[in-house]
SEKOL-476883 format. One record per atom (N, C-alpha, C): residue in three letters; x, y, z. Coordinates in steps of 0.02 Angstrom, whole numbers, padded with zeros to 5 digits, always signed. Layout:
<sites>
ALAXYZ;...
</sites>
This chain:
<sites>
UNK-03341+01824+01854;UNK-03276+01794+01846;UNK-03266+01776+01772;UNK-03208+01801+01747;UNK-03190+01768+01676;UNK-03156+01712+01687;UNK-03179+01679+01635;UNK-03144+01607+01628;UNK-03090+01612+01562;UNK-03038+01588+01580;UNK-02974+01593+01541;UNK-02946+01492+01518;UNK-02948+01488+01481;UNK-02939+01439+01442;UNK-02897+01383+01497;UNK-02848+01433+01507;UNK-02775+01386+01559;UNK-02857+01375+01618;UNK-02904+01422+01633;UNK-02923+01398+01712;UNK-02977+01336+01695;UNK-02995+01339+01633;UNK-03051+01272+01628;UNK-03020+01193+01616;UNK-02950+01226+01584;UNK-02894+01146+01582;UNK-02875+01127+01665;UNK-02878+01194+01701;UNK-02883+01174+01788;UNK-02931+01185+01847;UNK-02991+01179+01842;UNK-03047+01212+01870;UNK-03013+01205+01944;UNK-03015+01132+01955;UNK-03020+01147+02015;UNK-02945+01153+02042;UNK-02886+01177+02037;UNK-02852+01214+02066;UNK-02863+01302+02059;UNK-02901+01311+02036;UNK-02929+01389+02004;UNK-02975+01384+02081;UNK-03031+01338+02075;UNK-03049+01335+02136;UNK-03058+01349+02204;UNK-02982+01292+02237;UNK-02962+01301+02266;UNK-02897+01347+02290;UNK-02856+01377+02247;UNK-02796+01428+02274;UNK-02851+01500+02264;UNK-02908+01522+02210;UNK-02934+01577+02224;UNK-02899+01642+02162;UNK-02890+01694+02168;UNK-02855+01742+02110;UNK-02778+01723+02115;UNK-02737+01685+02172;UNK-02657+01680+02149;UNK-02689+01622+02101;UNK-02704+01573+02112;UNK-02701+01506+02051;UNK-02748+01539+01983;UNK-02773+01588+01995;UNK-02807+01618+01912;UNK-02744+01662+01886;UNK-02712+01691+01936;UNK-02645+01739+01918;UNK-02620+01670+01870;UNK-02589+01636+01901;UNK-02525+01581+01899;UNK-02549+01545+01836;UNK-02629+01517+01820;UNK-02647+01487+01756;UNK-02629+01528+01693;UNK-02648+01605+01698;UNK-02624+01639+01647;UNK-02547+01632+01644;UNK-02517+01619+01673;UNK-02437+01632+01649;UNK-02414+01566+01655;UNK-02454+01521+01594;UNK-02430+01452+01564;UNK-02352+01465+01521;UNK-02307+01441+01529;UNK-02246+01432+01483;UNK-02273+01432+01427;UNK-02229+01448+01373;UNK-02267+01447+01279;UNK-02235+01350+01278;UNK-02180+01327+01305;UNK-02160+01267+01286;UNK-02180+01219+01357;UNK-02232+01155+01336;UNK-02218+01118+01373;UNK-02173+01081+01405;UNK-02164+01069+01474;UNK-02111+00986+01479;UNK-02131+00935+01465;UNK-02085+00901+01421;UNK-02100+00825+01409;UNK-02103+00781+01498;UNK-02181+00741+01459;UNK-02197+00705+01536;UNK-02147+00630+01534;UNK-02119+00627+01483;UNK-02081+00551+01468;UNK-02007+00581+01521;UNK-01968+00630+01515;UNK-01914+00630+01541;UNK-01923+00687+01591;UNK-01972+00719+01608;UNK-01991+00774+01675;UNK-01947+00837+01630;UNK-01945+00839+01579;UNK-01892+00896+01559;UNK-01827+00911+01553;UNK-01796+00831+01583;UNK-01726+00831+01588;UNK-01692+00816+01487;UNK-01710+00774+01484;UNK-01720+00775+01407;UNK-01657+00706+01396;UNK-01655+00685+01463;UNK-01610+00606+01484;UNK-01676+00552+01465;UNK-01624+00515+01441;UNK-01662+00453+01423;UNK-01634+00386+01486;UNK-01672+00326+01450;UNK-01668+00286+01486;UNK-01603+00265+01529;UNK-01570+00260+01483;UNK-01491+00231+01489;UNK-01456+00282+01507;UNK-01396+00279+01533;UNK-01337+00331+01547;UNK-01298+00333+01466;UNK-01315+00408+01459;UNK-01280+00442+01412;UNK-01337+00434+01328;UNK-01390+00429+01347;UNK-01462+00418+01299;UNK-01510+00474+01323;UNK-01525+00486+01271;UNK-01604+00543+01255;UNK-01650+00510+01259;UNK-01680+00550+01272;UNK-01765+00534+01276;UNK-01792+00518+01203;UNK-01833+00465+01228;UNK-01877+00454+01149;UNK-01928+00487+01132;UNK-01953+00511+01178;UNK-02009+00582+01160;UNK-01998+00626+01158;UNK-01956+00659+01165;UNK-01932+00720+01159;UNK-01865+00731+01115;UNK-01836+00679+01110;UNK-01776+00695+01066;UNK-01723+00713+01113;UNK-01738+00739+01175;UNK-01692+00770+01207;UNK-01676+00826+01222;UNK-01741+00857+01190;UNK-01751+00956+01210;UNK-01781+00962+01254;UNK-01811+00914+01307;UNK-01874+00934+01375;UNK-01917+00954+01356;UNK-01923+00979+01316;UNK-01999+00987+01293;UNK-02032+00964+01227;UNK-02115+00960+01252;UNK-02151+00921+01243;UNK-02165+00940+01156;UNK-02144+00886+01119;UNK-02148+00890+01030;UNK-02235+00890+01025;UNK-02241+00945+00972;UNK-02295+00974+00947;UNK-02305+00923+00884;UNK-02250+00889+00840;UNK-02238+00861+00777;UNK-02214+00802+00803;UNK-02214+00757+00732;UNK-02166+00702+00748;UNK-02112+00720+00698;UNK-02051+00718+00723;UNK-01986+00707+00674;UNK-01996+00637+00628;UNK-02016+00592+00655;UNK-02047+00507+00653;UNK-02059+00525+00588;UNK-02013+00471+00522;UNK-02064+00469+00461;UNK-02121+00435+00495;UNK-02179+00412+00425;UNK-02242+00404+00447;UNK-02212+00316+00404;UNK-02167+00266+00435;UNK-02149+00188+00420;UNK-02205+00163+00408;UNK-02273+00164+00414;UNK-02306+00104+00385;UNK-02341+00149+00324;UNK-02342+00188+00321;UNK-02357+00224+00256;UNK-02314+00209+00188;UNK-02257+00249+00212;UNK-02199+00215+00170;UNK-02174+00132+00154;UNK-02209+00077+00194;UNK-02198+00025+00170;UNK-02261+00011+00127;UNK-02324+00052+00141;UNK-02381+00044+00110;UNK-02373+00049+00036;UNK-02328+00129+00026;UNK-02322+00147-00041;UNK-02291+00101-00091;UNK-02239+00052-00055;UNK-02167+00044-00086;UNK-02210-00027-00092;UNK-02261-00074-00067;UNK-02287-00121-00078;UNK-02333-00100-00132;UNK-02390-00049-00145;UNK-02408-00072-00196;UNK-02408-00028-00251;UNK-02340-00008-00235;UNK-02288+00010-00316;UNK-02246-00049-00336;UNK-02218-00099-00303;UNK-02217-00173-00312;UNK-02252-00204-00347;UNK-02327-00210-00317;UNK-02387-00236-00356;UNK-02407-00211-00423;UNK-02393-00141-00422;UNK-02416-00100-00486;UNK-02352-00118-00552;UNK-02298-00121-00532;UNK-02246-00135-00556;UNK-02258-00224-00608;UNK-02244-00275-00529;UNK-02247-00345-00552;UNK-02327-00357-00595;UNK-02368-00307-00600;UNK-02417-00327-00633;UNK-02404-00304-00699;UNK-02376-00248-00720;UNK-02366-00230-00773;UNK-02302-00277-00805;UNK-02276-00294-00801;UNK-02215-00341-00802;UNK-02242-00426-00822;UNK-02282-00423-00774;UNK-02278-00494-00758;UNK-02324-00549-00817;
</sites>
């Protein structure tokens, strides 16, 4: 038996269904569903997106997200670098 990547992320439904669940592992979608909104890409509220997904159902590879504590990191001790030269 070859083992195919999708059947070791599912052994044991590979297992138990037999060659349909080894068929069915190979023919993974290329795009996940987001597990935050089941794929609907609805957010909490009526007429709101999803916060994990943005609202495409599927599951973000990236973050759109600047990286906020980085950028307050920078901007603090270019402050410091600043008020020291100054000060």
């Amino acid at each position: 038996m070859n083992l195919t990547p999708a059947m070791i992320k599912r052994p044991t439904l590979v297992y138990l269904m037999g060659a349909d669940a080894r068929q069915c592992a190979n023919d993974e979608p290329d795009e996940l569903i987001c597990i935050g909104c089941n794929g609907s890409g609805e957010g909490q509220y009526e007429g709101s997106r999803c916060t994990s997904c943005g609202g495409s159902g599927t599951e973000r590879t990236y973050s759109a997200e600047p990286d906020w504590d980085a950028i307050r990191k920078e901007r603090i001790e270019r402050e410091l670098i600043e008020g020291a030269q100054h000060g």
